[in-house]
ZATI-481823 format. One line per field, with one value per atom (N, C-alpha, C): residue number from 1; x negated, y, z negated; atom name. Coordinates in pm, 1 decimal. Atoms other than C-alpha are relative to their C-alpha. Layout:
miro: (NUM:...)
X: (X:...)
Y: (Y:...)
Z: (Z:...)
mise: (CA:...)
# end
This chain:
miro: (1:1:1:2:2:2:3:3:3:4:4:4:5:5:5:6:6:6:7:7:7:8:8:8:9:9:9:10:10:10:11:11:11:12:12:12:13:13:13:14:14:14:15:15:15:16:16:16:17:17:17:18:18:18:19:19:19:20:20:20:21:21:21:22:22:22:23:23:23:24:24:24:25:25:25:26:26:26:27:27:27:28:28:28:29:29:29:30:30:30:31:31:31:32:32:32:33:33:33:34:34:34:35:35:35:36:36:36:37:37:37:38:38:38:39:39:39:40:40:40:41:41:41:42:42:42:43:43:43:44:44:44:45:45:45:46:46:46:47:47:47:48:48:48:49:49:49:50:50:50:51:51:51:52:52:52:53:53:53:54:54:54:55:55:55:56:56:56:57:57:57:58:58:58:59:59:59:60:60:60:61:61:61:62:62:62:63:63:63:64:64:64:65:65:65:66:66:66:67:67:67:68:68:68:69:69:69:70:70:70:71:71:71:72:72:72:73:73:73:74:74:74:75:75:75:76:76:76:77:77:77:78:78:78:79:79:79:80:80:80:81:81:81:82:82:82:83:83:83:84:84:84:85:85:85:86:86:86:87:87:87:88:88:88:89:89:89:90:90:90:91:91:91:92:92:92:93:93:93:94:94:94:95:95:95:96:96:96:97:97:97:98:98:98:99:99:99:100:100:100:101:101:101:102:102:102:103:103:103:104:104:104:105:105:105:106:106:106:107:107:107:108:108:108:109:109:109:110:110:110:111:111:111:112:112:112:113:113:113:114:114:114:115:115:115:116:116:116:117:117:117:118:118:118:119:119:119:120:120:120:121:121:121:122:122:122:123:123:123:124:124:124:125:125:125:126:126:126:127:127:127:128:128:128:129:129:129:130:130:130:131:131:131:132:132:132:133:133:133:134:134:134:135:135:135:136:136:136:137:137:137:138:138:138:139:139:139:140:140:140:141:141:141:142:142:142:143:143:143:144:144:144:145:145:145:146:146:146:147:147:147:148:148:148:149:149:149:150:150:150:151:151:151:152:152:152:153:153:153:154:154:154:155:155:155:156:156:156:157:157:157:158:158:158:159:159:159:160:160:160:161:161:161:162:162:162:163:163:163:164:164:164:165:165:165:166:166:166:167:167:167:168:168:168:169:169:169:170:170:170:171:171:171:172:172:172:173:173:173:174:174:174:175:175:175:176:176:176:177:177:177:178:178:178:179:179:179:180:180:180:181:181:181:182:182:182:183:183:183:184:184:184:185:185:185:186:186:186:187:187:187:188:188:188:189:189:189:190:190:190:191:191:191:192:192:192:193:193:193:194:194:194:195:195:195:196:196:196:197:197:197:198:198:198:199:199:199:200:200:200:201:201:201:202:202:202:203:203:203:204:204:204:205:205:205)
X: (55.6:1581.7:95.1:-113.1:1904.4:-10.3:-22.2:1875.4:-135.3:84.2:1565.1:-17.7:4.1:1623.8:76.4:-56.4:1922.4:-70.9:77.1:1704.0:-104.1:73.9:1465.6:37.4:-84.2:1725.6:50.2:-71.6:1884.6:-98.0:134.8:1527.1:-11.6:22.1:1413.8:89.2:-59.8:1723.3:59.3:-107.1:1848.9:31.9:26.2:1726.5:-7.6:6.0:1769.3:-141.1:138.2:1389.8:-24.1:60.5:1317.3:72.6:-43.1:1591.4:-16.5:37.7:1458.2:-153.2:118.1:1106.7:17.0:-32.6:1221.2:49.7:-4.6:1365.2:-76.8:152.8:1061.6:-95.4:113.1:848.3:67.1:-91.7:1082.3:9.2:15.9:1087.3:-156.0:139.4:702.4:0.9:17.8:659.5:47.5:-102.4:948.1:-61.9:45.2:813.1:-133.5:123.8:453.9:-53.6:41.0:427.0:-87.9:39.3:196.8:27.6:-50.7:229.0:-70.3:94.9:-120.4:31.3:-60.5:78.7:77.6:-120.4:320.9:-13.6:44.3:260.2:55.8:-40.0:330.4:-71.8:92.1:231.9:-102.7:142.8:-27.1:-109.0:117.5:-229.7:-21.1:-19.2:-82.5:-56.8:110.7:-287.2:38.4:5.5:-158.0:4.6:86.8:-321.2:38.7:28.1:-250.2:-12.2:34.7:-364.6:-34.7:11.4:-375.4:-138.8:88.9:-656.5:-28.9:4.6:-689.0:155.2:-128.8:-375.2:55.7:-68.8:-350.8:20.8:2.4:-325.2:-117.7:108.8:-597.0:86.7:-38.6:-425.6:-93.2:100.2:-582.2:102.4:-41.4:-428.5:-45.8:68.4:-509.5:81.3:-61.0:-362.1:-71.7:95.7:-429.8:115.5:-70.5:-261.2:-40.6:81.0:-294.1:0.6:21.5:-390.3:-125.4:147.8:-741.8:-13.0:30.4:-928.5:88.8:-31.9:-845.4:163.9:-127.0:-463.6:49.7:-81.5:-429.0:-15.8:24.7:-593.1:84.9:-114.9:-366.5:151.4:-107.7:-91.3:5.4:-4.9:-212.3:-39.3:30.3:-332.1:155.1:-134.5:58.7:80.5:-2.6:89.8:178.2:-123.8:454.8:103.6:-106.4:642.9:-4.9:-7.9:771.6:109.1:-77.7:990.9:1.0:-4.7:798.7:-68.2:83.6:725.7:117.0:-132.9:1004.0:3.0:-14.6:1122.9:-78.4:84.5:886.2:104.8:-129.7:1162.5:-57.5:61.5:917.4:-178.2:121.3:566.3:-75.5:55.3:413.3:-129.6:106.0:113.2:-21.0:-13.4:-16.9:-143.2:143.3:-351.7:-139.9:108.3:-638.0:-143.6:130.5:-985.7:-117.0:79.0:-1220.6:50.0:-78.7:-1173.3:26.6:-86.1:-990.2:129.8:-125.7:-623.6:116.9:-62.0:-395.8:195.8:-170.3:-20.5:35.0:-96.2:247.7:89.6:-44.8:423.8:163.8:-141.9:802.6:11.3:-54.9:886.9:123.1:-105.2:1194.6:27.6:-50.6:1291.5:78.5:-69.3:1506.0:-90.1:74.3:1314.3:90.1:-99.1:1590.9:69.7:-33.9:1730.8:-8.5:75.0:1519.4:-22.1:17.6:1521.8:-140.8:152.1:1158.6:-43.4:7.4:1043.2:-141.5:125.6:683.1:-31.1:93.3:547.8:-112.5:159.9:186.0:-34.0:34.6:-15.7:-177.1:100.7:-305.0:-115.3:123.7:-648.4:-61.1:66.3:-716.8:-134.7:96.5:-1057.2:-54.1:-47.4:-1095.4:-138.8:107.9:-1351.0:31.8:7.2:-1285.9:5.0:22.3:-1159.5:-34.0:64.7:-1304.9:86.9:-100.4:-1049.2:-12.5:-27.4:-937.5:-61.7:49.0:-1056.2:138.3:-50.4:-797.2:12.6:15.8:-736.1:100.4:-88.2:-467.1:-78.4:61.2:-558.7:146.6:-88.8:-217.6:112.2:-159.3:122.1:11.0:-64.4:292.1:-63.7:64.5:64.8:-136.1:149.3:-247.9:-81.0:135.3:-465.7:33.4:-33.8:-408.4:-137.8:81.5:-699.6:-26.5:18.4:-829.7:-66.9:28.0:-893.2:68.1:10.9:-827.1:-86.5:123.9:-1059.8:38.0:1.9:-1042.1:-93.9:111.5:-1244.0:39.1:-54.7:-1185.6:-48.4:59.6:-1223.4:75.0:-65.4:-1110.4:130.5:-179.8:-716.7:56.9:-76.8:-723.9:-58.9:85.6:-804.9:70.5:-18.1:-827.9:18.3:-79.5:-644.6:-33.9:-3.5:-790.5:63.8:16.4:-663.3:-16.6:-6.0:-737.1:-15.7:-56.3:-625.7:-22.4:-26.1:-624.2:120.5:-117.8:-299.6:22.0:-68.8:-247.9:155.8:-80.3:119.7:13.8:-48.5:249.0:144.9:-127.1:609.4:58.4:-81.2:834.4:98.4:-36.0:928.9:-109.5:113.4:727.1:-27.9:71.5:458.0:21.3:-33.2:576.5:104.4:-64.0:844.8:2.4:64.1:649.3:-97.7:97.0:438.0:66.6:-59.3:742.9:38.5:-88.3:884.8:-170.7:127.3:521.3:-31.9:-1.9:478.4:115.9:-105.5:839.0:9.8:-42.3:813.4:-126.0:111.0:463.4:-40.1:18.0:408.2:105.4:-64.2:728.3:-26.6:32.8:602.0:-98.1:105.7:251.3:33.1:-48.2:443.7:47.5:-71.2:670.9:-137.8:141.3:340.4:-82.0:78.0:185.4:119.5:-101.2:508.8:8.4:-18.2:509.1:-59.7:95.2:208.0:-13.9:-45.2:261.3:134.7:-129.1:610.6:-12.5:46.9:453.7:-116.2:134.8:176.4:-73.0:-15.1:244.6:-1.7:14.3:276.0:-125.4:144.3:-35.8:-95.1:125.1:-267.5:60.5:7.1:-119.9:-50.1:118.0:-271.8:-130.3:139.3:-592.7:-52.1:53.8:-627.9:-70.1)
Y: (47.8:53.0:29.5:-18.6:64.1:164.0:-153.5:459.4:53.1:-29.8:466.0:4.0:59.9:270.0:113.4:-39.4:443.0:169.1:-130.1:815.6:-55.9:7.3:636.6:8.2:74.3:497.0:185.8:-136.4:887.8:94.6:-111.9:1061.0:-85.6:70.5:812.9:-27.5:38.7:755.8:155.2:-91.5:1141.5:8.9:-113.8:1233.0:-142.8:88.6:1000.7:-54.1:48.5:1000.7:-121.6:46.1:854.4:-144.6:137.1:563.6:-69.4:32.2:503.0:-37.4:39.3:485.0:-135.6:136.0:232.2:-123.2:129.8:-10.4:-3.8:58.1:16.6:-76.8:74.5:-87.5:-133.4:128.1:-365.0:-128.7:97.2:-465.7:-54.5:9.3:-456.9:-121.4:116.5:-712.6:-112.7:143.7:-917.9:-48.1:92.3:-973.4:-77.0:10.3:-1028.2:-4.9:30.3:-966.9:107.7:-86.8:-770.8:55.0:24.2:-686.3:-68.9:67.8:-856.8:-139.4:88.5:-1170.1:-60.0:27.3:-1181.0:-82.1:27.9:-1459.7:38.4:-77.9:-1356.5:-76.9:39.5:-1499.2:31.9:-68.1:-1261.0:-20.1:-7.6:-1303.6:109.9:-153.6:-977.3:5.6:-113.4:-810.2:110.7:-103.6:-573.3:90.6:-60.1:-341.9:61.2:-153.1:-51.9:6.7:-46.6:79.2:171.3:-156.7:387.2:9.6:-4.6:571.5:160.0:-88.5:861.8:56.7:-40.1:1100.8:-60.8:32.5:935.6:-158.9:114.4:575.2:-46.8:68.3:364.1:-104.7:87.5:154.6:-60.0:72.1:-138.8:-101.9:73.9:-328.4:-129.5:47.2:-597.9:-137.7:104.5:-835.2:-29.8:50.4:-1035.3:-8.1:32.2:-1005.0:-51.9:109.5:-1211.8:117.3:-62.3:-903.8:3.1:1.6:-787.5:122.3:-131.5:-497.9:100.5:-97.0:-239.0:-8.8:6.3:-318.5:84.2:-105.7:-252.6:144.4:-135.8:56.7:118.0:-77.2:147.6:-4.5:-45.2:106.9:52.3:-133.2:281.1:118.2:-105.5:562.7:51.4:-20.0:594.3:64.5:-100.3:862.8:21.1:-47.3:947.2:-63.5:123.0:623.7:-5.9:1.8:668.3:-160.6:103.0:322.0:-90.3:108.1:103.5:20.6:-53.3:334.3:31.3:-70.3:321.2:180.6:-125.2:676.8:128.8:-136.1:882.4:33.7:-76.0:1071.6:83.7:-64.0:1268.4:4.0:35.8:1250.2:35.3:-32.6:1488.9:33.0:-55.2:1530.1:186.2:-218.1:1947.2:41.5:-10.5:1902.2:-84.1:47.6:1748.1:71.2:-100.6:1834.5:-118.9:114.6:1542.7:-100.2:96.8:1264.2:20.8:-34.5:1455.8:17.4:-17.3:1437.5:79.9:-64.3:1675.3:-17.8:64.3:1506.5:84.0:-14.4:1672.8:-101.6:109.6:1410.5:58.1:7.5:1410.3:-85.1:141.3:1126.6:41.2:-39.7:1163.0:-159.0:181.2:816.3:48.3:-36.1:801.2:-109.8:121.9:652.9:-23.0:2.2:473.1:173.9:-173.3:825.5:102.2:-178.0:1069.5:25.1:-55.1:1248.3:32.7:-84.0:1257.8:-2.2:-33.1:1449.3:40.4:-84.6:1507.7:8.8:-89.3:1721.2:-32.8:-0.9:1654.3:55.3:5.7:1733.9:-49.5:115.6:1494.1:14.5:40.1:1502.1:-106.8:106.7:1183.5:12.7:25.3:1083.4:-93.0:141.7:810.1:-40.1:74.5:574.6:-108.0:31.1:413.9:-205.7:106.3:55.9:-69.5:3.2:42.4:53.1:-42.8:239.0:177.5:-177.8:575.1:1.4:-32.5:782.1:120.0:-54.6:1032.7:74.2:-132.3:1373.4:57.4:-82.3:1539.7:158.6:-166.8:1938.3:116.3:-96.0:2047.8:-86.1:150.2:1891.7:54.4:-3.9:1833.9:-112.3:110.7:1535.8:118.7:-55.1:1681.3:-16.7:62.9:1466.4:-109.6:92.6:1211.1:-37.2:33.1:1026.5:-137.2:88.8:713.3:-63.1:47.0:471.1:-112.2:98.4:205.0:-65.4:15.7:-43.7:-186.3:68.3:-307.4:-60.1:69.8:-618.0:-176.0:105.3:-945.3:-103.4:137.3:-1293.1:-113.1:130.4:-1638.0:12.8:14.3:-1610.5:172.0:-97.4:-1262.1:116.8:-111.8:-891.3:35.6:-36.3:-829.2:161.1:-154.5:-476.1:39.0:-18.3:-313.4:131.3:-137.1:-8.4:18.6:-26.9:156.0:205.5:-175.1:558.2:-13.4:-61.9:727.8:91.4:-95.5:934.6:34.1:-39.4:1163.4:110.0:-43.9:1271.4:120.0:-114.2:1631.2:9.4:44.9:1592.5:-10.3:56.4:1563.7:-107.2:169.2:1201.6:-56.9:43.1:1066.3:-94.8:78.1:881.7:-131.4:131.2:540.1:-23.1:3.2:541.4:16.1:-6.5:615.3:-129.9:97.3:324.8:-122.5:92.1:118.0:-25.4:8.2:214.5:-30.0:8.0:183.6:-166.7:118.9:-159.8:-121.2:69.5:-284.7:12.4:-61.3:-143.4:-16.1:41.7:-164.2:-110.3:78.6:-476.5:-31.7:71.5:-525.1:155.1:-112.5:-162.4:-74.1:61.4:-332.6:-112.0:145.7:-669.6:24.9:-31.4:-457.9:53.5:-60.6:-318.3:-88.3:58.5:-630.7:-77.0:-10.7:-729.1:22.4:-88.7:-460.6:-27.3:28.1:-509.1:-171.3:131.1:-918.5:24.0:-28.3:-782.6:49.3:-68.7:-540.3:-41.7:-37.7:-710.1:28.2:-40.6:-689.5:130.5:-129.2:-320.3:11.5:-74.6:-286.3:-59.5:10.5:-495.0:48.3:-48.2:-338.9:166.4:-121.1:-2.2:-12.0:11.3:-173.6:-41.5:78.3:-295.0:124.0)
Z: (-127.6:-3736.6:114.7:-104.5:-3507.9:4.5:-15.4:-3616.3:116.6:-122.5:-3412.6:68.9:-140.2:-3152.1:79.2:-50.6:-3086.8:84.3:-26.7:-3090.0:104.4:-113.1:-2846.6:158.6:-88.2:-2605.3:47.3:-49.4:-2596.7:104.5:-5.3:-2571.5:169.7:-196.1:-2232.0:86.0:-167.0:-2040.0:10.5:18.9:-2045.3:150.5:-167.1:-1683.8:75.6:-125.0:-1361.4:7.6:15.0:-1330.6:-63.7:60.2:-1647.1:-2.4:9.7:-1592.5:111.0:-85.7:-1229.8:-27.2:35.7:-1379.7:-62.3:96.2:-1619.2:75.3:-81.4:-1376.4:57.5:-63.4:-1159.7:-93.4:115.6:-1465.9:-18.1:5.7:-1526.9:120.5:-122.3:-1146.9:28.7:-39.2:-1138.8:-76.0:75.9:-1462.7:30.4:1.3:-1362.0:147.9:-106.8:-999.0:7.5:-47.2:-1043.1:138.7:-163.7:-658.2:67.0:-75.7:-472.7:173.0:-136.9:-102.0:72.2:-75.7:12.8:-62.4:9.0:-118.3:94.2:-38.6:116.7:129.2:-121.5:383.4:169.0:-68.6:743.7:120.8:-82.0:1074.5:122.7:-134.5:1215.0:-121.1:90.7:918.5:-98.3:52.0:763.0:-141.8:121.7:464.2:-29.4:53.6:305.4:-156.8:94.0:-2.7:-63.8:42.1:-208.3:-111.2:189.3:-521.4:-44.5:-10.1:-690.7:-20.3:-2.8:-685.6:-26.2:73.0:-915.2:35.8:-87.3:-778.5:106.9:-135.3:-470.2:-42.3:-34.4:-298.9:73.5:-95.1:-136.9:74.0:-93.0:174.8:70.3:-60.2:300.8:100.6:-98.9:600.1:91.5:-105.4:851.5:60.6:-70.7:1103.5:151.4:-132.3:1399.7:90.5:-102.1:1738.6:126.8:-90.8:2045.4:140.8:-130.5:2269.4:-16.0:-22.2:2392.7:-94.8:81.8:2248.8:101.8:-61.8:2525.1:-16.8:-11.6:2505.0:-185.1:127.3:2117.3:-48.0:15.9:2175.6:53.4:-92.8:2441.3:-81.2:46.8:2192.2:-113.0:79.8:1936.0:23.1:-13.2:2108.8:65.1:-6.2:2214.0:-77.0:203.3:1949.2:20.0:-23.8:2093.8:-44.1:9.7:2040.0:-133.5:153.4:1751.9:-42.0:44.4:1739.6:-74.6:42.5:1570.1:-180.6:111.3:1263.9:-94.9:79.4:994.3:-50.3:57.9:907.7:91.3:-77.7:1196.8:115.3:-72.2:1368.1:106.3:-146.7:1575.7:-37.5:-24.3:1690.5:106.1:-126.2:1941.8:32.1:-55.2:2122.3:-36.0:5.3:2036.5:108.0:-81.2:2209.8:15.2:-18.8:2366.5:52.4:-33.8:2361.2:-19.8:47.4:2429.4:-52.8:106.2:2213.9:-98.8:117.2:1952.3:72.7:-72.8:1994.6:-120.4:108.7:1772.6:9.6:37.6:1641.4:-85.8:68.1:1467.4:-12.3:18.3:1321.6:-117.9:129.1:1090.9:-26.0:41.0:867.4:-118.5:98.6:663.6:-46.5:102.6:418.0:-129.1:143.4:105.3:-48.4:112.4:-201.2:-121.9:117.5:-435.7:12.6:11.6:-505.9:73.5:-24.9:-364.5:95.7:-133.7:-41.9:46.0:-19.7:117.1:151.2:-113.8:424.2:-1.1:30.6:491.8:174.5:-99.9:732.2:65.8:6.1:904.8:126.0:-103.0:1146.4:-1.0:-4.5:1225.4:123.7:-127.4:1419.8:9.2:-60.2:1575.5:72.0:-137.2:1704.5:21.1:-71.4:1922.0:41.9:-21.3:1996.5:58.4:-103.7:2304.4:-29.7:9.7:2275.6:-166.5:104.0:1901.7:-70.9:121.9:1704.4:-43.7:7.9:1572.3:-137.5:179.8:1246.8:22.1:33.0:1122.6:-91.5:113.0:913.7:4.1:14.3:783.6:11.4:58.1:830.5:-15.5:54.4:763.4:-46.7:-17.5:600.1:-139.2:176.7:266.8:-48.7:91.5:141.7:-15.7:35.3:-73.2:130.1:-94.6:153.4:37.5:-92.0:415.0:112.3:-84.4:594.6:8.2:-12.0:736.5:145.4:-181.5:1062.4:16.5:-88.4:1259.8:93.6:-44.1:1375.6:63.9:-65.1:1625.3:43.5:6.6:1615.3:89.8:-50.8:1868.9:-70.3:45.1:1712.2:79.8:-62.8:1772.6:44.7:-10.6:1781.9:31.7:-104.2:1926.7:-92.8:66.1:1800.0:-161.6:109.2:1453.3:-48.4:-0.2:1350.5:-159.0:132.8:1062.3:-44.8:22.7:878.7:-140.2:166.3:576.5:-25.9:22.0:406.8:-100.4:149.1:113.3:28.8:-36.7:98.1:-181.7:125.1:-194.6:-28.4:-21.5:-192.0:-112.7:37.2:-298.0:47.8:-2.3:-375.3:-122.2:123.0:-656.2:-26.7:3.0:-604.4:-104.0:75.8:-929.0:97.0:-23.2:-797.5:-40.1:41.9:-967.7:122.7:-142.1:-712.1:146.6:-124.8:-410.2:10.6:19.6:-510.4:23.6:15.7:-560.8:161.4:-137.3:-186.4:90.2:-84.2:-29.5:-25.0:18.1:-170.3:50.5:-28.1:-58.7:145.2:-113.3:276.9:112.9:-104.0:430.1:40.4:-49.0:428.0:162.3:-134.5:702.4:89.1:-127.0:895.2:49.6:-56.5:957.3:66.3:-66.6:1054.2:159.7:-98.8:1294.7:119.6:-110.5:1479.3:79.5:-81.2:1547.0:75.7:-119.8:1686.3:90.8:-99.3:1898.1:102.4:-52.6:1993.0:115.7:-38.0:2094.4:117.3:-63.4:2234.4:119.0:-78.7:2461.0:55.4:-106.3:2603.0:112.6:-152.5:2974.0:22.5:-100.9:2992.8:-15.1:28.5:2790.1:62.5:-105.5:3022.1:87.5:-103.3:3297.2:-4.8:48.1:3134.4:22.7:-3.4:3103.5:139.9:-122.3:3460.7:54.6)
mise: (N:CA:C:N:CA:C:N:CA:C:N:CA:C:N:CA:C:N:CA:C:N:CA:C:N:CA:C:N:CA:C:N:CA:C:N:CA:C:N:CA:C:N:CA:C:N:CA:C:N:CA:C:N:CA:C:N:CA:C:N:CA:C:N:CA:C:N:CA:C:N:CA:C:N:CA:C:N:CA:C:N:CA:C:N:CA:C:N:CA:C:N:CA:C:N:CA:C:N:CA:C:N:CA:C:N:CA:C:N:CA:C:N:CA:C:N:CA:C:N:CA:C:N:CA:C:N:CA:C:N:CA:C:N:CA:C:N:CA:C:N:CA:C:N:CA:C:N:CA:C:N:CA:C:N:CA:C:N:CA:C:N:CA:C:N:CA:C:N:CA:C:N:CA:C:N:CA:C:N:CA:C:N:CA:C:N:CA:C:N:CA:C:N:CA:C:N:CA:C:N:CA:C:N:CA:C:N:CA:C:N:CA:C:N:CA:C:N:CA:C:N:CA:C:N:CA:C:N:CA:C:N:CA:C:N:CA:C:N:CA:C:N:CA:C:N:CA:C:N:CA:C:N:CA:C:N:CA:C:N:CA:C:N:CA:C:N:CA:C:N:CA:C:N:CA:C:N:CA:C:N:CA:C:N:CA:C:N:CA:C:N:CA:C:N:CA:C:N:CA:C:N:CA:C:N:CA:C:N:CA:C:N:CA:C:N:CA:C:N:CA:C:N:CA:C:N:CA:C:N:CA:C:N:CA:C:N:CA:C:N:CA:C:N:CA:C:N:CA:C:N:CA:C:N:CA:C:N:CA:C:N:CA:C:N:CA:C:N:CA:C:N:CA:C:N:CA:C:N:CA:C:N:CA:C:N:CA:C:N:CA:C:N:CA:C:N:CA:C:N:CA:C:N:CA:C:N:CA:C:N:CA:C:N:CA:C:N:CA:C:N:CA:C:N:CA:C:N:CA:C:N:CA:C:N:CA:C:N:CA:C:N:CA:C:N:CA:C:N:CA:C:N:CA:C:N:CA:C:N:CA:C:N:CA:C:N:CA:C:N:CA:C:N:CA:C:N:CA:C:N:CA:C:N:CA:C:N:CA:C:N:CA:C:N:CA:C:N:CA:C:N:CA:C:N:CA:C:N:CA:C:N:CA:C:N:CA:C:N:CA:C:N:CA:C:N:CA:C:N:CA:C:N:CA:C:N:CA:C:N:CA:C:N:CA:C:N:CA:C:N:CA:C:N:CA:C:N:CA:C:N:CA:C:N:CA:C:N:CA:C:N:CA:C:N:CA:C:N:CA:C:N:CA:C:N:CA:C:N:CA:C:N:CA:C:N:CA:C:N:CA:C:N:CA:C:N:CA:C:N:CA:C:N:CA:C:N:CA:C:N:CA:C:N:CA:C:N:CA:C:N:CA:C:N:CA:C:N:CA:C:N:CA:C:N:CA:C:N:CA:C:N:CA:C:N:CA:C:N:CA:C:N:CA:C:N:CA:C:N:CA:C:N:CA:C:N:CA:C:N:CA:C:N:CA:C:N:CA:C:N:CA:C:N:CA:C:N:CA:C:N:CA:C:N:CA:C:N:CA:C:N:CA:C:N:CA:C)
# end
């Protein structure tokens, strides 16, 4: 028995991978935590699951601005401050209400150096929220929206993607850093959002 163990123990930890996989599996069981667990005081929600190759992201919080204001700060494609890891974020063209971003995000995951590329066609719906498309980048496929809805205690911020990454960061570890990490990016946004609300009604006036 010990002769086995030992041949198991050699065979799964040879490569970094497979002993970074192994503590993720370990951290997953031992936390039982998800990220749409995590209480928060905008009402934060947040989702993900896999979903064949990719991820399915589901989001949602409440901030105490109007509709037209959180639109005005997410259509702020430039400001990259309140987006861990987006190092740049430029406007390439407008044509109507399509708006075309090149975007950089560079992050380390545990280990692994990851930089992805995109470039993104936004299109906008006025007050109401964006839809989005990757048509070029280093993720397989990247899409989704944003959707802005007012209620009692102020506008409700929805988002939800599918993102299927192309990368040689195993996927268990992109899962692990997406789960540890989005919940406080989405936190930092409605922040922002709350933080900033004076410039942004003075946009909407």
């Amino acid at each position: 028995m010990n002769s086995l163990l030992r041949r198991f123990h050699a065979m799964h930890y040879r490569s970094t991978v497979f002993k970074i996989s192994f503590l993720l599996l370990a951290l997953f069981f031992n936390q039982h935590s998800r990220a749409d667990q995590s209480s928060s005081p905008y009402d934060l929600k947040v989702s993900i699951d896999r979903v064949g190759a990719g991820f399915s992201i589901e989001a949602s919080y409440i901030a105490s601005v109007s509709q037209c204001e959180a639109y005005v700060f997410l259509t702020d494609y430039e400001d990259v401050r309140m987006t861990p890891g987006l190092i740049e974020s430029k406007v390439k063209k407008r044509e109507g209400n399509k708006v075309t971003i090149e975007r950089l995000i560079e992050e380390r995951v545990l280990l692994f150096p990851l930089r992805m590329h995109s470039v993104l066609e936004y299109t906008e719906q006025l007050n109401q929220g964006l839809n989005f498309v990757q048509t070029k980048g280093d993720s397989k496929a990247y899409s989704g929206s944003w959707r802005l809805k007012t209620g009692d205690k102020g506008v409700q911020v929805r988002y939800q993607a599918f993102l299927e990454p192309n990368s040689s960061v195993p996927k268990g570890v992109i899962e692990y850093f997406m789960k540890n990490n989005m919940q406080k990016s989405f936190e930092n946004i409605a922040q922002a959002m709350d933080k900033n609300r004076d410039a942004l009604n003075l946009a909407c006036r």
